[in-house]
N, C-alpha and C positions, 0 to 999 in steps of 0.2 A: 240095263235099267233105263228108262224111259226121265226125260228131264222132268215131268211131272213126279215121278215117284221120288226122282234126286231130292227136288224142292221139300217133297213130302219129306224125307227124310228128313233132311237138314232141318227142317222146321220142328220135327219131333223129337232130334238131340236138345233143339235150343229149348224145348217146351219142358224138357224130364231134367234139365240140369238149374233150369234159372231160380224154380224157386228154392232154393239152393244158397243163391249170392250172398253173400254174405259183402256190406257196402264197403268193407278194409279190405276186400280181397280183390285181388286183379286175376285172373286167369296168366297160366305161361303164355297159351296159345289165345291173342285176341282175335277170333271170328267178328263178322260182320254184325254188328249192329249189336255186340255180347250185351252193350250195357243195358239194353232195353229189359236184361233180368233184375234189376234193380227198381225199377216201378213197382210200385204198391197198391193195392186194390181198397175200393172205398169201403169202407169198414163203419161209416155212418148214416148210410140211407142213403133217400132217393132226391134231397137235399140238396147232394153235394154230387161231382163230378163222379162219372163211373171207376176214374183211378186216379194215381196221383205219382204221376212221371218226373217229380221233381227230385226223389231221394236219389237221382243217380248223379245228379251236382256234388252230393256231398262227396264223388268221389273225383277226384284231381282226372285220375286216367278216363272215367267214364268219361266225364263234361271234354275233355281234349277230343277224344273220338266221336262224340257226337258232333263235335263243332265239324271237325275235319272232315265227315261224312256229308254235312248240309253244306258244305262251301265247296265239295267237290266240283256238282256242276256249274259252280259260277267262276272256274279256273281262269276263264279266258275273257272273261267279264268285266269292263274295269268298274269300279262301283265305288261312291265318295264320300257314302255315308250309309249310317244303319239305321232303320228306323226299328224301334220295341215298343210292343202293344202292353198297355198295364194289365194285371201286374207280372204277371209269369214271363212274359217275353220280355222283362224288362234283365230278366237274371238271363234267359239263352243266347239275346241280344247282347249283352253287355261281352258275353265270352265273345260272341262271333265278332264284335268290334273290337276287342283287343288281338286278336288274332289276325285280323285284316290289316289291322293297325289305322282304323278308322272311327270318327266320332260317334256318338248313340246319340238319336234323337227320339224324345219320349213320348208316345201319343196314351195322353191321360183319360182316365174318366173324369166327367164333367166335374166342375169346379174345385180341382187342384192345383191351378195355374194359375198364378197372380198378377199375368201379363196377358194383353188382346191375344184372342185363340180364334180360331172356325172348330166351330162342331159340328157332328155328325148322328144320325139317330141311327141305331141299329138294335137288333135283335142278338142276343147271345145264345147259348146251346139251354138255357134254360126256357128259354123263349120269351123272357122277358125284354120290354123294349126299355132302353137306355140311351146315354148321351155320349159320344167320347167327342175328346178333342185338342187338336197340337197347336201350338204356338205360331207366331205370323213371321217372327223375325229368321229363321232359317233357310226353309227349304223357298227354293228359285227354278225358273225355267231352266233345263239342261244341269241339274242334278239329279245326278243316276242313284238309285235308294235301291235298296235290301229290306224286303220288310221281313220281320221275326216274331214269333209267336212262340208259345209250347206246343200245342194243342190245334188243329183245326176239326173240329166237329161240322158242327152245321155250316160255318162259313161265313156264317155274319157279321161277325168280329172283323175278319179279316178283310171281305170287302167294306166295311165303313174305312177302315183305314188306307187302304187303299184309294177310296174317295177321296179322302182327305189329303194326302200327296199330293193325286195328280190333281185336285182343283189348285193347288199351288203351283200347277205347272211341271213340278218336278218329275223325273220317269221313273216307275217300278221296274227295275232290273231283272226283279222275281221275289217267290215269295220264301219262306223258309220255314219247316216245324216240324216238330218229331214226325206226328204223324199227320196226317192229311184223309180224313174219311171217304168213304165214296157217298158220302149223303150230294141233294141235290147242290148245295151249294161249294162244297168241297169240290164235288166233278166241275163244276162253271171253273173257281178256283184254276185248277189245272187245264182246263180246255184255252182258258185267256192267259195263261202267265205264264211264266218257268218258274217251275216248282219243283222243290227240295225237301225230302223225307227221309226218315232212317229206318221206314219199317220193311222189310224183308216181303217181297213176295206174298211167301208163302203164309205170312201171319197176318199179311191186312185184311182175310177175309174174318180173322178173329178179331180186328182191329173195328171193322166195321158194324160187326154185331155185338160189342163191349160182353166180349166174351172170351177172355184170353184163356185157354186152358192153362199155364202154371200157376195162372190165380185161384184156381178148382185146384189145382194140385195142391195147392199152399192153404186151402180151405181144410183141405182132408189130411194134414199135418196136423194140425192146432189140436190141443190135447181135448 
């Protein structure tokens, strides 16, 4: 069997089993990236994000192996702090920094910070333009960060924040999030940084076209 058709393969156990998951349940056997059957698909329009990756926090074991998956590559890396984009990355953030055993540092949307900040304009996957921004008193030259997101789609998000570091001087270590799209600013993303993802090969091309087939499969379940 050809490594292509391996991947095909593997991809299509993990497609006919996940929506399936039930969020109390742990599998015997954890394969790579299991917990990504615990996402949820958007169920209220075109409104809102195409899914919603965060039901797999509710499970203790999920959120452990996602953490462990995204900080694989940064093994060798020493890194002295975490930075979390509001608000999702502020929960995948939080785990990765207890895990590292390092502080969280929180890059807000504009005016939630009651102390001098820098901000940044950027664009989000809605494509609306907005404001974020972090505080003045932390981050210094020669602090090495981790930035943490949920989600990278378009990439906008992520580089304002990353803006926003290194105008403080501080160095992005890399970047971190379930998934990482191959939209044009997800591929810059990865072309400048070391970047950290949980999504399998074989499923980022569903990943890329917000079109997961166990969510089709979980469509054609519902009574």
């Amino acid at each position: 069997m050809s490594e292509r058709a391996r991947k095909r393969e593997r991809g299509s156990v993990w497609i006919s089993a996940s929506f399936k998951m039930d969020v109390w349940a742990v599998p015997q056997e954890r394969s790579r990236a299991w917990y990504l059957s615990l996402m949820a698909p958007n169920t209220k329009g075109p409104k809102y994000a195409w899914l919603d990756p965060s039901r797999l926090y509710c499970s203790h074991q999920a959120l452990a192996d996602c953490v462990k998956d995204l900080l694989q590559p940064f093994q060798n890396e020493p890194i002295d702090l975490v930075v979390g984009i509001d608000a999702m990355g502020f929960i995948l953030g939080s785990a990765v920094a207890t895990s590292l055993g390092k502080g969280l540092l929180t890059i807000r949307k504009a005016g939630h910070l009651c102390v001098e900040t820098q901000s940044q304009v950027y664009r989000d996957y809605s494509g609306q333009e907005k404001l974020m921004e972090v505080r003045l008193d932390v981050l210094k030259p020669g602090v090495r960060v981790l930035i943490v997101d949920q989600w990278i789609e378009t990439g906008g998000t992520m580089r304002a924040a990353i803006r926003l570091v290194e105008q403080q001087g501080a160095t992005v270590v890399g970047v971190a999030a379930i998934a990482v799209e191959n939209s044009a600013g997800g591929r810059w993303i990865k072309e400048h940084y070391k970047c950290s993802h949980c999504i399998p090969e074989e499923l980022q091309p569903q990943v890329d076209q917000h079109r997961l087939l166990s969510f089709l499969n979980l469509s054609n379940q519902a009574p």
